[in-house]
C-alpha positions as CSV (number, residue, x, y, z in Angstrom):
1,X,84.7,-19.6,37.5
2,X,82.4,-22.8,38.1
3,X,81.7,-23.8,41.5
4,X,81.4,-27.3,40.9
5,X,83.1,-29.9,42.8
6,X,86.6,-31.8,41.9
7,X,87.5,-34.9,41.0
8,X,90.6,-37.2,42.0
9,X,92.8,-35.8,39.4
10,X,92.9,-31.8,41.7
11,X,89.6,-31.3,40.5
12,X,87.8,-31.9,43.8
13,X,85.4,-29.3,45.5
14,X,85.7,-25.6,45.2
15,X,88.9,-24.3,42.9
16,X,91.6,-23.3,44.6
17,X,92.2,-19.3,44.5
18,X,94.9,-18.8,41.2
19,X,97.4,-16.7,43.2
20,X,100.7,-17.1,40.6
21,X,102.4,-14.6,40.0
22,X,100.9,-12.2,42.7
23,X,104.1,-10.1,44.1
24,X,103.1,-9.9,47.7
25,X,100.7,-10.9,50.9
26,X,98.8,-8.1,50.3
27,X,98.2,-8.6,47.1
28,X,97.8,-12.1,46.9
29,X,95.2,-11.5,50.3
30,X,93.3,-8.8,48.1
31,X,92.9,-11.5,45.1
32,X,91.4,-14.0,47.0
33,X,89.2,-12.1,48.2
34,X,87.8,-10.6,44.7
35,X,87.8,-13.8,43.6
36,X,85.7,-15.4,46.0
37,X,83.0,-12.0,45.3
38,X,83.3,-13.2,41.2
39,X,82.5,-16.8,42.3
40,X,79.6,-15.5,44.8
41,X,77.7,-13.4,42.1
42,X,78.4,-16.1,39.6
43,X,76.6,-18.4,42.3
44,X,73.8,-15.9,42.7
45,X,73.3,-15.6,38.9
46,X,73.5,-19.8,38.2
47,X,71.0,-19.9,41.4
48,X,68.1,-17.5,40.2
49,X,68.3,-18.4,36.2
50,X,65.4,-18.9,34.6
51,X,66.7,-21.3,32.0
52,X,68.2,-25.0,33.5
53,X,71.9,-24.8,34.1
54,X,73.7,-28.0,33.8
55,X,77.3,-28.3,34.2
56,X,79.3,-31.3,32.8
57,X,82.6,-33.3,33.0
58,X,84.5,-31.9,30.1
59,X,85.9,-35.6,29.6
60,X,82.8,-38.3,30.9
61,X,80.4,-35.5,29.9
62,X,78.4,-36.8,33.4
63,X,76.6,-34.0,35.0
64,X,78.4,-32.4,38.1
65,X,76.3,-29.1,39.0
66,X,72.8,-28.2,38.0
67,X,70.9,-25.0,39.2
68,X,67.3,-25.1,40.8
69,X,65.8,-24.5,37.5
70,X,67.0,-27.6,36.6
71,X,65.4,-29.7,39.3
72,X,62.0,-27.9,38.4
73,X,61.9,-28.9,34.7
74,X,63.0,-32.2,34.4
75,X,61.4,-32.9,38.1
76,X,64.6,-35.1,39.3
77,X,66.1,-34.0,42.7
78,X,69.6,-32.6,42.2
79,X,71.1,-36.1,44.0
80,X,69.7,-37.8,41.4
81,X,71.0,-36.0,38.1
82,X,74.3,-35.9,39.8
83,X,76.5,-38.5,37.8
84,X,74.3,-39.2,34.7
85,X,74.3,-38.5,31.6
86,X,71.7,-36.0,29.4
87,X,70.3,-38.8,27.4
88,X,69.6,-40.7,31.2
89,X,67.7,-37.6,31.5
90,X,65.2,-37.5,28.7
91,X,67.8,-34.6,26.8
92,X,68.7,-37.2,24.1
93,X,66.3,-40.2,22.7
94,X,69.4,-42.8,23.6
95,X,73.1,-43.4,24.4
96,X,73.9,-43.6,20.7
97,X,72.3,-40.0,20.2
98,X,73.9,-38.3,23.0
99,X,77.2,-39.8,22.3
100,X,77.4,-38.1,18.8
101,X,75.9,-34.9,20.3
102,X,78.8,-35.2,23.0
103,X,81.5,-35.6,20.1
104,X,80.5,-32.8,18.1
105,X,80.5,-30.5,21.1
106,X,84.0,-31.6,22.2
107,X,85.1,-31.0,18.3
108,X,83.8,-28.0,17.7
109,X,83.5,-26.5,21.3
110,X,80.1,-25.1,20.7
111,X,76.3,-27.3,19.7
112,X,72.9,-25.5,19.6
113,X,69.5,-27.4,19.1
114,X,67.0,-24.8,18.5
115,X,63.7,-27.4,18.8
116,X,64.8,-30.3,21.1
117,X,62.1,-32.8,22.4
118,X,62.5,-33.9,26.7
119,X,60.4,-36.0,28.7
120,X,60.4,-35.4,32.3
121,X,60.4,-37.8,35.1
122,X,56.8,-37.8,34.9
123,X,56.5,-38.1,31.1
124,X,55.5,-35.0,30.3
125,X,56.7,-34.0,26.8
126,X,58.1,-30.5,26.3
127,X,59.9,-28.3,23.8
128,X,63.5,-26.7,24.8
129,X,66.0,-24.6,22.9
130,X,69.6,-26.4,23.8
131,X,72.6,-24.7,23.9
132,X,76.3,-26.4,25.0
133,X,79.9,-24.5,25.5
134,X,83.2,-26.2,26.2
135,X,85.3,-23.6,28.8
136,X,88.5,-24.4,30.2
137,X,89.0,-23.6,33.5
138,X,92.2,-23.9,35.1
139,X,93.0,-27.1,32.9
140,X,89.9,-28.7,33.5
141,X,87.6,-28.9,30.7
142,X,83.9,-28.2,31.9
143,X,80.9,-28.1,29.6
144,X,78.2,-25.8,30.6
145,X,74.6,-26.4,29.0
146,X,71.7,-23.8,28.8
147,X,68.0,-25.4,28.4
148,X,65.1,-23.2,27.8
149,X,61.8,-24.3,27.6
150,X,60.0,-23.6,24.8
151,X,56.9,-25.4,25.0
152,X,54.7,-22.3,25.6
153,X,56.2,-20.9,23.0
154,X,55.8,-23.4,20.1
155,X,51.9,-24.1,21.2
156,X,51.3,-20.6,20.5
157,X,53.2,-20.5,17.3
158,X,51.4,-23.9,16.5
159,X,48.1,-22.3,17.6
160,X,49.2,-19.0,15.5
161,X,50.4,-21.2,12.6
162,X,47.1,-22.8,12.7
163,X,45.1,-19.7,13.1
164,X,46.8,-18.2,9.8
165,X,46.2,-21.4,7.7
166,X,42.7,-20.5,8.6
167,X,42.8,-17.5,8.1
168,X,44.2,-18.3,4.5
169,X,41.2,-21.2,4.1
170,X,38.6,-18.9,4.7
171,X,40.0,-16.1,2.6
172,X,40.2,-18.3,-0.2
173,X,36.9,-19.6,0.0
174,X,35.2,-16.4,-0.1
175,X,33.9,-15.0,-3.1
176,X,35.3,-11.3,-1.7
177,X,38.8,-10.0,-2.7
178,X,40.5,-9.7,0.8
179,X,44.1,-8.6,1.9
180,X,46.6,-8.3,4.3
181,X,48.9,-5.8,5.4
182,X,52.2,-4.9,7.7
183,X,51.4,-1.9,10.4
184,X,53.3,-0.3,7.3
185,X,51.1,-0.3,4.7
186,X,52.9,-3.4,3.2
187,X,50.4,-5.6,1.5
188,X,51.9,-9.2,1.9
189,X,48.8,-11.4,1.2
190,X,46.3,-11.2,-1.5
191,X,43.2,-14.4,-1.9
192,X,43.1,-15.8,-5.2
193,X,40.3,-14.0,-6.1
194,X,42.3,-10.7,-6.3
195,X,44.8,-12.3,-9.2
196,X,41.9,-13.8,-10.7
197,X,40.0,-10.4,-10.6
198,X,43.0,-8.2,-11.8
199,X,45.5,-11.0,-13.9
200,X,48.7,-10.1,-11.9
201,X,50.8,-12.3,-9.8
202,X,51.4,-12.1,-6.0
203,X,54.4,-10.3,-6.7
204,X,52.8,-8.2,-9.0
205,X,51.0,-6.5,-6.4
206,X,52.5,-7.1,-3.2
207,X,53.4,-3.7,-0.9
208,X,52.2,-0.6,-2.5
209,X,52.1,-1.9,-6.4
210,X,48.5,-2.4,-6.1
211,X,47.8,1.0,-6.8
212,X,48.5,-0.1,-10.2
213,X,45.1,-1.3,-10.8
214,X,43.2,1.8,-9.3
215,X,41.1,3.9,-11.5
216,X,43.3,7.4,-12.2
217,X,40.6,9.0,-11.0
218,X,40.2,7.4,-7.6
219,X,44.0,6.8,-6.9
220,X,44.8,9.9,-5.2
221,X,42.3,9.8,-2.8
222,X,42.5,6.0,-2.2
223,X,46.3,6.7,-1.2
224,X,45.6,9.8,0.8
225,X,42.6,8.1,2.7
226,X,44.7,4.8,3.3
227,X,47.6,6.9,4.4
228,X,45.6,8.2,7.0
229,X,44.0,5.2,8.5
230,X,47.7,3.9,8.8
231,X,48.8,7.0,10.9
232,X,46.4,7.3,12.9
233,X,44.7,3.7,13.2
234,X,41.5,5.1,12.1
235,X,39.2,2.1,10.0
236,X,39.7,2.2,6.0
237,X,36.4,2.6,4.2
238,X,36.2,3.6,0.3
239,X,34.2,3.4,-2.7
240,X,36.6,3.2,-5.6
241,X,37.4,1.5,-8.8
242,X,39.5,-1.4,-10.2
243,X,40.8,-2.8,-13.2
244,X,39.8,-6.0,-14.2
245,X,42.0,-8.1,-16.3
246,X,39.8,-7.4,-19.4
247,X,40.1,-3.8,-19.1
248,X,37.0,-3.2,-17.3
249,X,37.1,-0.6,-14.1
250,X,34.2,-2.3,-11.5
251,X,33.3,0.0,-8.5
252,X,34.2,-1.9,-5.1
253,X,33.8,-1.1,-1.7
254,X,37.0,-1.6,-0.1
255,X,37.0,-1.8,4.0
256,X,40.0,-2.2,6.7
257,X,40.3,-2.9,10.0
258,X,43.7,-3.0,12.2
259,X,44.3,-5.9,14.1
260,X,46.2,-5.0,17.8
261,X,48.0,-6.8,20.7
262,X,47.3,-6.7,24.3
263,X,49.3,-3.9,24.3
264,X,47.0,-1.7,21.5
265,X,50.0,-1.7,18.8
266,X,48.8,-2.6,15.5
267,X,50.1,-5.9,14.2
268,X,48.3,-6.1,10.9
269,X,45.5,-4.8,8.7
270,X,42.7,-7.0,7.6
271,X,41.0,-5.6,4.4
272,X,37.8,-6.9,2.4
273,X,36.9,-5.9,-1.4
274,X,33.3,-6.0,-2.3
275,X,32.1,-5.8,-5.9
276,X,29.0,-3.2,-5.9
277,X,30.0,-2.6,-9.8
278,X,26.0,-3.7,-10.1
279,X,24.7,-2.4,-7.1
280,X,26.4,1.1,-8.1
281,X,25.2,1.2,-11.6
282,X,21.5,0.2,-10.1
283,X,21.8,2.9,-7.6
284,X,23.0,5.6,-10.5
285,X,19.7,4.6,-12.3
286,X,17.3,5.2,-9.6
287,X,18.9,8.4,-8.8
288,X,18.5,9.8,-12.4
289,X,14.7,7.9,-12.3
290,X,13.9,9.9,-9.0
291,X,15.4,13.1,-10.4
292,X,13.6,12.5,-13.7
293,X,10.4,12.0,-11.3
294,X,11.3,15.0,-9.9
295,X,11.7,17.4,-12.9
296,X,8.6,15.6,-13.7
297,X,6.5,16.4,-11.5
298,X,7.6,20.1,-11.3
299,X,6.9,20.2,-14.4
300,X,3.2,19.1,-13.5
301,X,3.1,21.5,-10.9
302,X,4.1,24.5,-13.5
303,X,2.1,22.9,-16.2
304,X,-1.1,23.2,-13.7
305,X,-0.1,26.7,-12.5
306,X,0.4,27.5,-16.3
307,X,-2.8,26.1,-17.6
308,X,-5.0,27.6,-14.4
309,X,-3.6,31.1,-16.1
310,X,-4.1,30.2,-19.6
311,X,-7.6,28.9,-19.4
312,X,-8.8,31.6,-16.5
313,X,-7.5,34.6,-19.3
314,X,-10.1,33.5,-22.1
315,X,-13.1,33.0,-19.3
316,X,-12.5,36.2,-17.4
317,X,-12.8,38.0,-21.0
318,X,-16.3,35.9,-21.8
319,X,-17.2,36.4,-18.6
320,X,-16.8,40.4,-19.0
321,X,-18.5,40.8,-22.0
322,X,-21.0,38.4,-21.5
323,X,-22.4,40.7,-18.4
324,X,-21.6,43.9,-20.4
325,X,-23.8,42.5,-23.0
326,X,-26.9,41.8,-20.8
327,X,-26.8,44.5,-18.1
328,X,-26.1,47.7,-20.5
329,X,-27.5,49.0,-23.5
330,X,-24.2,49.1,-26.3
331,X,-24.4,50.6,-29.6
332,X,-24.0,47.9,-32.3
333,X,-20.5,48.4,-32.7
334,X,-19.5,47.7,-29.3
335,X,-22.0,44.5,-29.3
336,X,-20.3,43.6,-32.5
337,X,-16.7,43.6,-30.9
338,X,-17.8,42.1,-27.3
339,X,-19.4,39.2,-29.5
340,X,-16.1,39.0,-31.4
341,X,-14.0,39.4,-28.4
342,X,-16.2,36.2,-27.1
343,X,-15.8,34.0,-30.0
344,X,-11.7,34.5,-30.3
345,X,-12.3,33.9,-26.1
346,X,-13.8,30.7,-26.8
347,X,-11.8,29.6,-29.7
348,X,-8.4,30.1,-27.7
349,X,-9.8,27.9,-25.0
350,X,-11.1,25.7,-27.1
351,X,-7.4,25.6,-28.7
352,X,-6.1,25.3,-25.5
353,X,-8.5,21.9,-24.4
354,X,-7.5,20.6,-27.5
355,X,-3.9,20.8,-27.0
356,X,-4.4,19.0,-23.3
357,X,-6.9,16.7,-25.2
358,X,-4.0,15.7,-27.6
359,X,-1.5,15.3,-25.2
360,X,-3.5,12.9,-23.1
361,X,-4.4,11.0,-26.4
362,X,-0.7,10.8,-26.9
363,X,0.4,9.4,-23.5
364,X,-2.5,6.8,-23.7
365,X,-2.2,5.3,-27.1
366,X,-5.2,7.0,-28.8
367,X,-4.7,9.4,-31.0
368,X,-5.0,8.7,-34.8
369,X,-3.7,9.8,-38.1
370,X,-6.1,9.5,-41.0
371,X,-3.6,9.0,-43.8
372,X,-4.5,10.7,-47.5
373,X,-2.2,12.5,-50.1
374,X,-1.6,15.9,-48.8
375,X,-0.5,19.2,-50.4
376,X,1.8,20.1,-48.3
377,X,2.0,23.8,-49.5
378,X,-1.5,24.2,-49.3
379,X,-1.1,22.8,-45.2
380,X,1.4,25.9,-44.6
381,X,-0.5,28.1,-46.5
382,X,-3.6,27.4,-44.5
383,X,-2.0,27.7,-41.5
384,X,-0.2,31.1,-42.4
385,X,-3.4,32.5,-43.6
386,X,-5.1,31.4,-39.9
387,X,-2.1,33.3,-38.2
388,X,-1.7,36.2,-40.8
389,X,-4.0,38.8,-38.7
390,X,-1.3,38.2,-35.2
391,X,2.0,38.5,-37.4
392,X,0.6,41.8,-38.9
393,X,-0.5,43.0,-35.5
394,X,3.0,42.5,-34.4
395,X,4.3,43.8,-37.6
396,X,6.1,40.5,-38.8
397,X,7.6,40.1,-42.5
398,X,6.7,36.5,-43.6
399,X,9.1,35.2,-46.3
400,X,8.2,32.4,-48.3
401,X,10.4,29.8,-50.7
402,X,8.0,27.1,-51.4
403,X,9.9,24.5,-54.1
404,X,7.1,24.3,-57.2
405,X,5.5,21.3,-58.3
406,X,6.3,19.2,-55.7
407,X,4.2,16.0,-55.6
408,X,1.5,15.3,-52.6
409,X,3.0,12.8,-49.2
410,X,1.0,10.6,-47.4
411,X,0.1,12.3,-43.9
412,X,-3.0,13.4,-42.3
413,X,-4.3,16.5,-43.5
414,X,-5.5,17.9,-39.8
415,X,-2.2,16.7,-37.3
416,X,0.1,18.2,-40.5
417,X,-1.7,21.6,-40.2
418,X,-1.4,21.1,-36.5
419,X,2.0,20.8,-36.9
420,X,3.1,24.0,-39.0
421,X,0.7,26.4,-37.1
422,X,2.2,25.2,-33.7
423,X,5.7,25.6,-35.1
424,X,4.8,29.3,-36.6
425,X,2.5,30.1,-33.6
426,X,5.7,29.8,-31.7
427,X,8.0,31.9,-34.0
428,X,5.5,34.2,-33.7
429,X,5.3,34.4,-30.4
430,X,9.1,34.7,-29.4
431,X,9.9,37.3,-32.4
432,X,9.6,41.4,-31.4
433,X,7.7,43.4,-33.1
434,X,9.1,44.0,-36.8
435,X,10.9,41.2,-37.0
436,X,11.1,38.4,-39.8
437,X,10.0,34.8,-40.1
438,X,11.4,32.9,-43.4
439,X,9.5,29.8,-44.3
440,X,10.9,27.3,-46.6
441,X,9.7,23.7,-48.4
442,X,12.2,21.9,-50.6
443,X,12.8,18.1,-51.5
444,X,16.1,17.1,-50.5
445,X,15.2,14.2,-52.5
446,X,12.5,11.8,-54.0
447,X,11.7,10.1,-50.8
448,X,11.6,13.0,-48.3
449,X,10.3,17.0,-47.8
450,X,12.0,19.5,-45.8
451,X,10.4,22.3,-44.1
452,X,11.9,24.6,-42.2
453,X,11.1,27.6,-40.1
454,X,13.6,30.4,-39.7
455,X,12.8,33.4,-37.3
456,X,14.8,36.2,-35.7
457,X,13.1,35.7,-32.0
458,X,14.4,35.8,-28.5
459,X,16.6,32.0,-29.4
460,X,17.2,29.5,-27.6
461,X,19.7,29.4,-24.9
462,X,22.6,26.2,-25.0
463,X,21.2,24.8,-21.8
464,X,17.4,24.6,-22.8
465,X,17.7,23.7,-26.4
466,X,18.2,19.7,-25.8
467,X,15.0,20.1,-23.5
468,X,13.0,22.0,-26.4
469,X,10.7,19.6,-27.0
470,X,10.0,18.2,-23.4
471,X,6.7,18.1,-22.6
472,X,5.8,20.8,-20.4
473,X,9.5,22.5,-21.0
474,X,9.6,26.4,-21.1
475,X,12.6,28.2,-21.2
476,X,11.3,31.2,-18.4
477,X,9.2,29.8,-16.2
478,X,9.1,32.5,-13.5
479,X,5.8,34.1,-12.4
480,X,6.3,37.3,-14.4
481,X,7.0,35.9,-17.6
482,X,7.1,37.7,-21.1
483,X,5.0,35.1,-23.1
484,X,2.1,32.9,-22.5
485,X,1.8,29.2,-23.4
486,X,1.4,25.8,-21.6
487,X,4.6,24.5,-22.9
488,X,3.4,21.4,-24.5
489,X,2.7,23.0,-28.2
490,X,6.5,21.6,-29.3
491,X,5.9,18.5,-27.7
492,X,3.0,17.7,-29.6
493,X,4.9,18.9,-33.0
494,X,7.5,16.2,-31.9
495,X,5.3,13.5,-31.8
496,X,3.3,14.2,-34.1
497,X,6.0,14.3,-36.6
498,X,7.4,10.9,-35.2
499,X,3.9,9.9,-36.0
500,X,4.6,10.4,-39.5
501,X,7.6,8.2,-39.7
502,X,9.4,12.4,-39.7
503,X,12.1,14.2,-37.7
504,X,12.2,17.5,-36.4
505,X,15.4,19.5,-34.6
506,X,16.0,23.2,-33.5
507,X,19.2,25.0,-34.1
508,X,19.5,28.4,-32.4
509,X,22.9,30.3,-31.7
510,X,22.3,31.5,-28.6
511,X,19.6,34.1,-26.8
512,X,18.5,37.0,-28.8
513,X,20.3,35.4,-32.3
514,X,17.1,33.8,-33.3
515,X,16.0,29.7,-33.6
516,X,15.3,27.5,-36.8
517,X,13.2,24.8,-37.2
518,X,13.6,22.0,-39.5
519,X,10.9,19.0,-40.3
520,X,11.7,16.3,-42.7
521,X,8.7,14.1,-43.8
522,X,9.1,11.2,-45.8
523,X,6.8,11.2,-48.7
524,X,5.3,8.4,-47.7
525,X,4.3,8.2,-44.5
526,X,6.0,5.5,-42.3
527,X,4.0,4.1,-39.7
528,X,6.5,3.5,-36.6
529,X,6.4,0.1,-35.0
530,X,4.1,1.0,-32.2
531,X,1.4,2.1,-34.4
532,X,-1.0,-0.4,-35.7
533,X,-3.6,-0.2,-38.3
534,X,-7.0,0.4,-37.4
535,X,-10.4,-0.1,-40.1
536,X,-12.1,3.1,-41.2
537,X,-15.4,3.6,-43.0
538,X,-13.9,5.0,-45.6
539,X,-11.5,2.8,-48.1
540,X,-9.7,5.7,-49.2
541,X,-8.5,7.0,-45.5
542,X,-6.0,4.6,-44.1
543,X,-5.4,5.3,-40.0
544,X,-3.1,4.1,-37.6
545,X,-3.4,4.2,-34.0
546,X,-0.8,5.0,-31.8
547,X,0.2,2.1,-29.0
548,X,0.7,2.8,-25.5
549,X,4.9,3.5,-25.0
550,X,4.9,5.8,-27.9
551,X,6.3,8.9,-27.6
């Protein structure tokens, strides 16, 4: 029911209470009066809206009734709108306008404008949502329009509109990757730099198909982590890789922060991708640098601790016999043997200075090879001979299978000897007592010899053989160790079979199976590329120097 008031034709004032059809006093009395309550709430409710009420003639479409609201948005006093029509009231831009809106509604009963311009009284431009019915009330036909305003509304989706596009600027003028997400996980945005980087489309992507670039090896815990952050709010940060469109996996550093409302929900999540592919790799390198520093420089420390003992065992023996020797009266004998005793003293630390000496030669660029025909046989033969007396102290078979007739190589006479009596030194030292060492020399063919040294020692353990011939590397290294040595002795066989344009390996099947040794030597010796020729008095020696970086 519309209190609005009638016109000429019975529709005049308040509408008269419909009492037809009522069968008695009491019941027509009892209508009225719930009647007149329906028309006083409806009063209340058209009174206190919040949106502007205006009622219409169904037939002139002139306003008749408007609610307070009314007066307060368009700022006309109620006398004034009564009688006009909504395009005399800023609703509609002119007559011709309104009339067609007016037509429509009286065809189809019902009009809706969801973005409809109004000027005020004062000018004041606004935004209002329209919406028109056609009732019939007691025959008369009475319009009734609803007018929101809007115009808070569309500024802040204009403000919002404008703070996505950007949004969407800056994100595709960065040079990161960035996303967006629903509270949900959903991805719905991705910057062009994402397709570019992985050669999918949007749709490609979009929600959770992203995961289709992630490493294998990083997807679990990407999902699991990301997960988490959505169920509990908590920042996304991970270091992870992804697939380029070439096939390439880069390591990024992926980062996520939820966006929130006034009211602390989550609206959206705001993630940036950072390429540290470079910065990674960089960081991998230093890491093994510092731990090769590291192992370095233990190694120092056991290579001083080891040489301190090797060096102080020769001098505490000179030192004891050199005071027995002056201080007591010994028989011949026993002067003989304490004089012996001090010259194998003083050749072992000489041996042992030499070794250092070579080393350092090695690391600076200064040692040299005096290259001459060499019989190599003779070479291992010399050095056997030298180490004969410690193999049959020990009780070591020494088998021999020397190829015959072999023609001299070009090496140095002195670093080749060096070379063999380190290597047999060694199988010597690491074999038990009665066991066997098996020395061999063949020509695998015209351009290169083969020498190989076979024992059936302590071996080689899997883990230390591909550090054999490290410099300073021992295989026990605690304080009560079995054998001595400084650790540098297959080091210096290494280079100085580099030296000689050679190669050397080891091959051992484990501890206590034993180790083999095999040096190939071309026959003609090969200066690498960091040696360089240096002028000796004689014309028949040939040396080379080795250059600083070599080996």
């Amino acid at each position: 029911m519309f209190p609005f008031a009638q016109t000429a034709d019975g529709c005049v004032d308040s509408l008269p209470p419909i009492v037809a059809g009522l069968p008695s006093d009491a019941s027509r009395d009892a209508a009225v009066l719930t009647l007149g309550a329906s028309e006083s709430r409806y009063r209340r409710l058209f009174e206190t809206a919040q949106d502007a009420i205006l009622i219409l003639d169904g037939d002139t479409g002139e306003i008749v009734d408007a609610n307070p609201f009314v007066i307060e948005l368009l700022g006309y006093p109620l006398a004034d709108l009564f009688g006009k029509q909504l395009w005399q009231i800023g609703l509609f831009r002119d007559i011709d306008e309104s009339k067609a809106a007016f037509a429509r509604l009286k065809r189809d009963g019902y009009i809706r404008y969801e973005d409809l311009p109004l000027e005020t009284r004062e000018g004041r431009r606004a935004e209002v949502e329209f919406v028109s019915n056609v009732y019939d009330v007691d025959g008369c036909t009475v319009i009734q329009c609803n007018i929101r305003d809007i115009t808070a509304r569309k500024s802040a989706e204009k403000a919002a509109r404008e703070s996505t596009e950007r949004f969407r600027f800056l994100a595709e003028s960065m040079p990161q990757m960035v996303f967006t997400a629903r509270p949900n996980g959903d991805v719905d945005y991705f910057n062009q730099q994402w397709t570019a980087f992985t050669g999918f489309t949007f749709d490609e992507i979009k929600d959770w198909r992203w995961t289709r670039f992630i490493h294998p090896e990083d997807l679990v815990e990407t999902v699991q982590r990301w997960s988490h952050s959505l169920a509990t709010g908590e920042p996304f940060e991970f270091q992870h890789r992804f697939r380029r469109a070439d096939g390439t996996h880069r390591w990024h550093l992926s980062r996520a922060s939820p966006m929130r409302d006034t009211n602390g929900t989550i609206t959206m999540w705001i993630s940036s991708n950072t390429d540290i592919d470079d910065q990674k790799r960089i960081e991998d390198d230093l890491s093994r640098l510092y731990e090769k520093a590291e192992s370095l420089n233990r190694a120092k420390d056991d290579f001083l601790a080891t040489i301190s003992h090797e060096l102080r065992t020769p001098i505490t023996s000179i030192l004891g016999w050199a005071e027995l020797l002056t201080m007591i009266n010994l028989d011949e004998a026993t002067r003989r043997d304490g004089i012996a005793t001090i010259l194998q003293s003083a050749q072992t630390q000489a041996k042992l200075i030499d070794d250092v000496l070579d080393v350092s030669r090695m690391i600076t660029g200064k040692l040299h090879l005096a290259i001459e025909p060499v019989d190599l046989e003779s070479v291992l033969r010399a050095a056997l001979t030298a180490l004969l007396p410690a193999a049959n102290a020990k009780d070591i078979e020494i088998g021999l299978n020397f190829q015959a007739d072999l023609p001299p190589l070009s090496g140095d006479t002195v670093r080749l000897q060096q070379i063999f009596w380190n290597l047999l030194s060694n199988s010597l030292k690491f074999t038990p007592t009665g066991g066997r060492i098996d020395v061999r020399l063949v020509s695998t063919c015209a351009k290169s010899v083969v020498v190989e040294v076979q024992d059936t020692g302590v071996g080689i353990t899997p883990e230390f053989l591909p550090y054999v011939f490290d410099r300073f590397a021992q295989q026990d290294i605690t304080p009560h160790r079995n054998h001595g040595g400084m650790g540098i002795g297959l080091s210096i066989v290494k280079q100085l079979v580099e030296l000689h344009g050679g190669t050397v390996s080891a091959f051992s099947d484990g501890e206590d199976r034993g180790s083999t040794f095999t040096v190939s030597l071309p026959m003609t010796a090969v200066a690498p590329l960091a040696l360089q020729p240096v002028s000796r008095a004689s014309a028949r020696e040939k040396t080379y120097a080795v250059s600083r970086g070599t080996r």
